[in-house]
C-alpha positions, -999 to 999 in steps of 0.1 A, spaced: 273 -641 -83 304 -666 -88 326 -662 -114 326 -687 -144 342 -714 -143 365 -707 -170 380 -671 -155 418 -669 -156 427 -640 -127 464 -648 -134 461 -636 -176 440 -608 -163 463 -599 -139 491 -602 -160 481 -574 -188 482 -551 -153 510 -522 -156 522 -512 -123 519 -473 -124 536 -467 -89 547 -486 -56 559 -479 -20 566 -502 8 552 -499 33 555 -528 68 520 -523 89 529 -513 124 511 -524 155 481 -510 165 477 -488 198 444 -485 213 428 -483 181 453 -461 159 482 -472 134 486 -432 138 496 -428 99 469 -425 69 478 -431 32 479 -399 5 472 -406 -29 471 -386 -59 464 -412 -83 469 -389 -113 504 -380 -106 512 -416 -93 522 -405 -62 517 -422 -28 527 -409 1 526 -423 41 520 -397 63 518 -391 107 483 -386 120 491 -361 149 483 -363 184 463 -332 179 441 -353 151 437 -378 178 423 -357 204 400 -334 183 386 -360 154 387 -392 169 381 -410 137 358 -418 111 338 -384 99 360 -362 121 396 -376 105 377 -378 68 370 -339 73 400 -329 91 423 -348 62 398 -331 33 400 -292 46 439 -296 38 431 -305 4 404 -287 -10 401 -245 -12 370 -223 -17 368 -234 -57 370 -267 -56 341 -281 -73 330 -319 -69 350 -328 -102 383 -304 -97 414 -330 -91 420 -315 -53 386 -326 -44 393 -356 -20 378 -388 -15 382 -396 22 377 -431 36 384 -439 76 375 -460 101 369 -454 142 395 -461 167 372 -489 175 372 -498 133 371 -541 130 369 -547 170 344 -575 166 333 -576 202 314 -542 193 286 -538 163 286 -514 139 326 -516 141 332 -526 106 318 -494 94 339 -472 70 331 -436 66 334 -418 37 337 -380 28 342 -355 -8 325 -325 -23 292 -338 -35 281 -337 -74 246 -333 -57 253 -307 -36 289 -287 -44 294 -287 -5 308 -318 19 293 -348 23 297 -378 48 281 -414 40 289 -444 65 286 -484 48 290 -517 58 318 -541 46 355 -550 56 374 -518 40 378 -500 71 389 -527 93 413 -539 61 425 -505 59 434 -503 93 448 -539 96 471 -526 65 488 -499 85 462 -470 80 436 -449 101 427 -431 71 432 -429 31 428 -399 10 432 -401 -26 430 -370 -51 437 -364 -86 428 -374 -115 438 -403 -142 439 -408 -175 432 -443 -179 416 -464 -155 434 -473 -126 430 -497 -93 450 -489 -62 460 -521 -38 466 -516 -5 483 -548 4 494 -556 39 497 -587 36 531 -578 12 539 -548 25 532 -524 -2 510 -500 -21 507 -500 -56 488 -481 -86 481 -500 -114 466 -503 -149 439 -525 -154 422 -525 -188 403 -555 -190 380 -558 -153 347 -549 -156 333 -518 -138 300 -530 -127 308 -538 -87 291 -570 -88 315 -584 -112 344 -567 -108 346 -572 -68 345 -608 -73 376 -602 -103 396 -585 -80 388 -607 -49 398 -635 -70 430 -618 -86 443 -605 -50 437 -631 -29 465 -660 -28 444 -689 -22 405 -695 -19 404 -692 15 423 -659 15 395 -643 2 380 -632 31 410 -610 37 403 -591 5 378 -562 5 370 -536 -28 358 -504 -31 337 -497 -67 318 -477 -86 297 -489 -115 290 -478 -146 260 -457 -140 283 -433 -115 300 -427 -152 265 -408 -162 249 -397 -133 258 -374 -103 244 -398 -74 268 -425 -78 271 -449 -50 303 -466 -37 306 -502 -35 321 -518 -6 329 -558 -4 333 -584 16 337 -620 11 310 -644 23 322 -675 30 288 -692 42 274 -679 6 311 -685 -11 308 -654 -30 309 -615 -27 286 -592 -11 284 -555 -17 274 -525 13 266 -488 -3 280 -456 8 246 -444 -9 244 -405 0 258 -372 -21 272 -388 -53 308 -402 -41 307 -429 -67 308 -400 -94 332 -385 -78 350 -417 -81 343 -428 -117 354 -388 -127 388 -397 -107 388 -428 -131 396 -451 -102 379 -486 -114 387 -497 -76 405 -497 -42 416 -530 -28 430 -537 1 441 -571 11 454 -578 46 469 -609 65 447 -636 81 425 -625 103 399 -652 107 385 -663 140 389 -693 152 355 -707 148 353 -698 110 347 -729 88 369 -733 60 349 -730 29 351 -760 4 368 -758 -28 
């Protein structure tokens, strides 16, 4: 879909209440690794930058292996899908947004499942990973659990993190990917630097929730959604009362891409 014509991102974006920051400049990346991942308990409002070892490197690669390795140092033998120290792992390969090599926009994702109270992996489609790694990251972890709803921006472009209120977005992923696109982009064709994570409403009532992962199409001018479909992360999600994760990096276009028209 496309947003009406009459949507106002700015007011929207205005009745926002920044919860938390950090800055944070993206360093370069060395064959395939910003070697640093993102901690976020977004209940307590705390974000954290942290080293991803060499040991990390040589044992987990990336992906699955640095979702579980990241997730055994947060969760014990009672943590149940819904306790606040269950962790909600997202990361990308060492290969994560190389375009010469399919399958390289993947983003895998790891918690304890609602489905099955043990781990679960789910791989999906999209820009996240790539964004996330573009941002400064190899991998994000975010625990807790809020209050209100809350959206967490992972913003390269600026240099910063933040947690933030946001009362008035929708949660269905089809509409709110195309809010937040819209609100955290700074021009139309900075949208295809913007990618969201989701979860709509039906992960607020059942335990197979999916998560939503954009990216912006800019041969359909509007947003398209990939599914991390397996284990229930969405409920995980929704439970956490994250309403999304966005992450918005600097230009990274090729050079053949057509600028869409206004």
């Amino acid at each position: 879909m496309n947003l009406p014509a009459d949507f106002d991102a700015a007011s929207m974006k205005a009745k926002h209440e920044v919860v938390a920051i950090l800055k944070h400049k993206p360093g370069a990346i060395d064959k395939g690794y910003t070697m640093k991942y993102l901690r976020v308990d977004i209940g307590a409002g705390d974000i954290q930058v942290r080293d991803v070892t060499e040991e990390m490197v040589d044992l987990f690669i990336g992906g699955k292996g640095f979702d579980l390795r990241l997730m055994w140092d947060e969760v014990n033998s009672d943590t149940r899908w819904d306790s606040p120290e269950n962790a909600i792992c997202i990361a990308s390969g060492p290969l994560g947004g190389t375009t010469s090599f399919s399958g390289s926009g993947k983003s895998l994702v790891t918690s304890i499942s609602p489905t099955t109270g043990a781990p679960i992996d789910s791989n999906v489609g999209g820009y996240f990973g790539p964004f996330l790694k573009f941002c400064g990251f190899d991998a994000l972890v975010v625990v807790g659990k809020a209050r209100e709803e809350r959206i967490l921006i992972i913003d390269g472009a600026r240099g910063e993190i933040r947690i933030e209120k946001a009362p008035d977005e929708a949660v269905d992923s089809h509409v709110l990917a195309e809010q937040l696109t819209a609100m955290y982009s700074d021009s139309r064709d900075d949208r295809d630097n913007v990618s969201v994570v989701s979860a709509g409403k039906g992960a607020n009532h059942a335990l197979i929730g999916c998560l939503n992962f954009s990216w912006f199409d800019w041969r359909r001018g509007g947003v398209r959604l990939k599914q991390a479909g397996r284990g229930g992360i969405g409920s995980v999600f929704r439970n956490k009362k994250i309403k999304a994760i966005v992450a918005h990096t600097a230009t990274w276009r090729p050079k053949w891409r057509v600028t869409v028209n206004s």
